[in-house]
N, C-alpha and C positions, 0 to 999 in steps of 0.2 A: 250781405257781401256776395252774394249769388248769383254769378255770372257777370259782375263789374269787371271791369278791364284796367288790372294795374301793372303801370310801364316802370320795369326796376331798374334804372340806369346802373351798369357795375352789379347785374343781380347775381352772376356768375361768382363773383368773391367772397371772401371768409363771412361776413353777416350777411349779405344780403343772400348765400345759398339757402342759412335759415330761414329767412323772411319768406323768401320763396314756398320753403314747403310749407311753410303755417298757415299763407294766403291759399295755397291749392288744397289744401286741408277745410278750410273755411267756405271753399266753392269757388273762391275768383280765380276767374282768368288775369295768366300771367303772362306778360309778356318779355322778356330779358334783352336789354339794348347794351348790347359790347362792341366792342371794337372788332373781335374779332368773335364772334357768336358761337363758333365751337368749342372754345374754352367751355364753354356753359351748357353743354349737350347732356350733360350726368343730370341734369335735373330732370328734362322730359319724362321721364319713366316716375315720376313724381307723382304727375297728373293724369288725368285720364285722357282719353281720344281728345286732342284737338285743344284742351285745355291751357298747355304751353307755349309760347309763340316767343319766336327767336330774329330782331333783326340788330344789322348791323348800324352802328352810331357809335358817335364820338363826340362829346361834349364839347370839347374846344372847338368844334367846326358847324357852327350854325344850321349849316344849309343839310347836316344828316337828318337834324333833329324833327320835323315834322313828323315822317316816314314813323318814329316811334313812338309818337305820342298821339295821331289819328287815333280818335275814339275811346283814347283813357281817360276815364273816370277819378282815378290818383296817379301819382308821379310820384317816385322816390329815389335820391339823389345819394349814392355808398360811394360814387368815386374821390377815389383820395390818394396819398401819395404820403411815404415818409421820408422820402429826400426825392429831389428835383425840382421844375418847375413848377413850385405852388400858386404862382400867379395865375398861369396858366390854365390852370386843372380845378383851384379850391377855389377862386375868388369866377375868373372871369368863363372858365366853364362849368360850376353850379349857378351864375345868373343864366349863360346861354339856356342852359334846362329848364329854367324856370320862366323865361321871358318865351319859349318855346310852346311853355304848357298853358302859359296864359293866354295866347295866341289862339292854339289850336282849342280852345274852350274848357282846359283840363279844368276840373272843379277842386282840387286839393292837392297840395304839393309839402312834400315831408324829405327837408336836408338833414342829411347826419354828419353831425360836425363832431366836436370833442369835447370833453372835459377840461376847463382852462382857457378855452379860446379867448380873447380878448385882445383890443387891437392896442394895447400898451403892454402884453405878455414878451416876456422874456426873447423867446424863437420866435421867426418868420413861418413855423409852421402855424403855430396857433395863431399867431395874427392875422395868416392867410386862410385861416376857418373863420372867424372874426369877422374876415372882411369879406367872405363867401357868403356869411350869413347874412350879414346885411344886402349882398347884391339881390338875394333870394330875396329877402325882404321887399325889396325895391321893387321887383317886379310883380312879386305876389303876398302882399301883406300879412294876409291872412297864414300862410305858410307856416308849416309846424317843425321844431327847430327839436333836435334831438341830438343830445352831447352825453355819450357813453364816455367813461373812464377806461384805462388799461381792458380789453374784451379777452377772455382767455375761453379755450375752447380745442375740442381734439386738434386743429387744426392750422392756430394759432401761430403768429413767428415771437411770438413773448414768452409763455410760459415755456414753449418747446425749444428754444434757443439758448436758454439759460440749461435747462434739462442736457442737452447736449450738448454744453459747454462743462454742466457737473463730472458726467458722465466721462469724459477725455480729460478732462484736466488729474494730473498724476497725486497730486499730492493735497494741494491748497486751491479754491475757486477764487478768481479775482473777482471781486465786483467794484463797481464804479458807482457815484454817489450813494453809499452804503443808507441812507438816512435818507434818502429821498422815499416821499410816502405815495403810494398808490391805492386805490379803492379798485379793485381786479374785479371785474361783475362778469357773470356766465353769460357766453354769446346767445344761449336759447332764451335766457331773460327778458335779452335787451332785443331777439328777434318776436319774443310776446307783445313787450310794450308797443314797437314798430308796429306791428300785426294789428293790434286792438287800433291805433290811432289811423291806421289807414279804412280799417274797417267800423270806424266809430266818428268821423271827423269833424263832425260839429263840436263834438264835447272838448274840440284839442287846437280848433283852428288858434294861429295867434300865439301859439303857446311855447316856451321855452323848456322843454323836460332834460335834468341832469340825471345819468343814471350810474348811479354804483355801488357795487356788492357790500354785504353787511358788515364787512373788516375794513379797517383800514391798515397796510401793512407797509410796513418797509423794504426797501430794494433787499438789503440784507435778511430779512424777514422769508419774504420769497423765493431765495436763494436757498437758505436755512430748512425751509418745508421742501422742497425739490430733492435734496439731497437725503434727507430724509427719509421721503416716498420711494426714492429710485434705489434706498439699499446702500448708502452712501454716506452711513454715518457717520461715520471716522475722517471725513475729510474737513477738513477747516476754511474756515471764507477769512482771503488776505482781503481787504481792505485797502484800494488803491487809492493812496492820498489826491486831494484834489488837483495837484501841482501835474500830478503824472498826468493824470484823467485828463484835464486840458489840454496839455502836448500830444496826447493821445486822441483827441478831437480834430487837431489842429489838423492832423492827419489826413482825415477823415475824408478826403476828394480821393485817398488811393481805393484801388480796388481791394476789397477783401478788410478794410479798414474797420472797428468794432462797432465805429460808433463817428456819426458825422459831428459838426461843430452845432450845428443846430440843433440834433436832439441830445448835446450835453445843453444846451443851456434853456432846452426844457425839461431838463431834471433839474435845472433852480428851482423850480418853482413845485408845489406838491399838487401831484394829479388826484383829487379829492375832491366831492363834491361840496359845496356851498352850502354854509347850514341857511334852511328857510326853503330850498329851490326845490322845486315841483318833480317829484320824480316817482319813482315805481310804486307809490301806493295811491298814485291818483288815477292806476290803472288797477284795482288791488291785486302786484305782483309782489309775493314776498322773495328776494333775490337770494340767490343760494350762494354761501361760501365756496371758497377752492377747494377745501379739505372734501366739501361733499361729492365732487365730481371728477377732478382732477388726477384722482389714482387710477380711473377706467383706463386710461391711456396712456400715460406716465410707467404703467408696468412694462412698454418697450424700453425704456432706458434700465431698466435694472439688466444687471448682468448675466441672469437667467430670466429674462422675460419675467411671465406671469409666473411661471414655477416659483420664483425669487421671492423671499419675504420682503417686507418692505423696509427692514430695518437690518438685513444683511448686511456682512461687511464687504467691502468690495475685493471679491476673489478673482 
């Protein structure tokens, strides 16, 4: 991997900052293509002299993309979106990157799509990874297809959103489809797997990897350990019937709304990987639980910080 050139479209963002340091860690040059490049300047100090490279692009707009893929070796595609135009962004700007990289001679191209995708799934979100993957396909067959479950991590808007919704809510935590299942896998796990495949790529061309942590757990489940961890045992999880949860979707175009219409009607479905499908031991990564990592950072929502036991009651 020493001294390849890989282009992380979106490397600025919550997985792809890991991916970043594990590549600069392994010796490759990195190059990070955002929209706007200085979001993504905390990485430099990563790598050593010269090692980092930062230009601007934007996937929806064809004519950026050469300028960021001159001379790469692999291409890896993180941009995504959990409400808006997913036409836009998942379907017809991961083909523009990839009809881009096959252009400019890129030898291996790695989409990260989701857990669930499927273009008869419930939301237009996963449909619109579904049909992302295929465009990728389309241009570059060979192309290696990488679908993480829930990704939880210091930095997370899931585990940390719920966390401080515990944390403020006075009495009772509402959750919404209490019984929807999630397989939560750690972002450094799923930035390994990335990491190995780009630096490994013949053994992955072609290939579908599902990746998710060794639990499988429920919305309520999660909720449940959160309050838990943060010192917040005494408080109880209401249970908001489906009838609300929907009208409470319906909502969901206002600003500040909890939750759009689309991603309640991908909690129909259980975000959980596929038994049989290829995933974190055909890199041999064994995937860490939430319990093992999750309290490192979670100690800010307890009410005395880290001082706070984690089974405090909430003073």
């Amino acid at each position: 991997m020493k001294d390849k050139l890989v282009t992380l479209f979106g490397g600025g963002g919550f997985l792809g900052r890991y991916v970043a340091q594990d590549l600069l860690k392994a010796g490759a040059r990195v190059r990070i293509a955002e929209r706007n490049p200085a979001d993504a300047w905390f990485i430099k100090p990563l790598g050593n002299l010269g090692q980092t490279q930062f230009v601007s692009t934007d996937i929806t707009k064809p004519e950026t993309l050469p300028r960021a893929l001159h001379g790469t070796d692999v291409a890896i595609n993180f941009v995504g979106l959990l409400k808006g135009d997913f036409e836009a962004v998942h379907v017809k700007g991961a083909g523009n990157a990839a009809a881009a990289a096959k252009a400019a001679g890129v030898s291996d191209f790695i989409q990260i799509s989701s857990v669930g995708a499927a273009q008869d799934a419930p939301s237009h979100y996963l449909r619109s990874k579904a049909d992302g993957e295929a465009a990728v396909r389309a241009a570059m067959p060979d192309a290696v297809i990488v679908r993480p479950s829930i990704v939880f991590g210091p930095e997370d808007g899931f585990i940390n959103r719920f966390a401080t919704i515990a944390r403020l809510a006075p009495l009772m935590v509402p959750v919404l489809k209490p019984q929807a299942k999630f397989q939560p896998v750690y972002v450094a796990d799923v930035a390994e797997a990335v990491t190995k495949a780009a630096m490994e790529p013949a053994a992955c061309r072609g290939e579908t990897f599902e990746l998710g942590g060794p639990q499988v757990l429920s919305m309520r489940a999660i909720n449940r350990y959160i309050l838990d961890t943060i010192g917040k045992p005494d408080k109880d999880i209401l249970e908001v019937p489906d009838a609300i949860g929907s009208a409470m979707a319906n909502l969901g175009f206002l600003p500040g709304a909890p939750i759009t219409r689309d991603q309640w009607l991908s909690l129909s479905k259980d975000n959980v990987v596929p038994e049989g499908a290829k995933g974190f031991a055909a890199f041999g990564i064994e995937p860490r639980p939430l319990g093992a990592v999750a309290e490192k950072w979670l100690v800010q929502y307890r009410t005395h910080g880290r001082f706070a036991g984690k089974t405090a009651s909430a003073g």
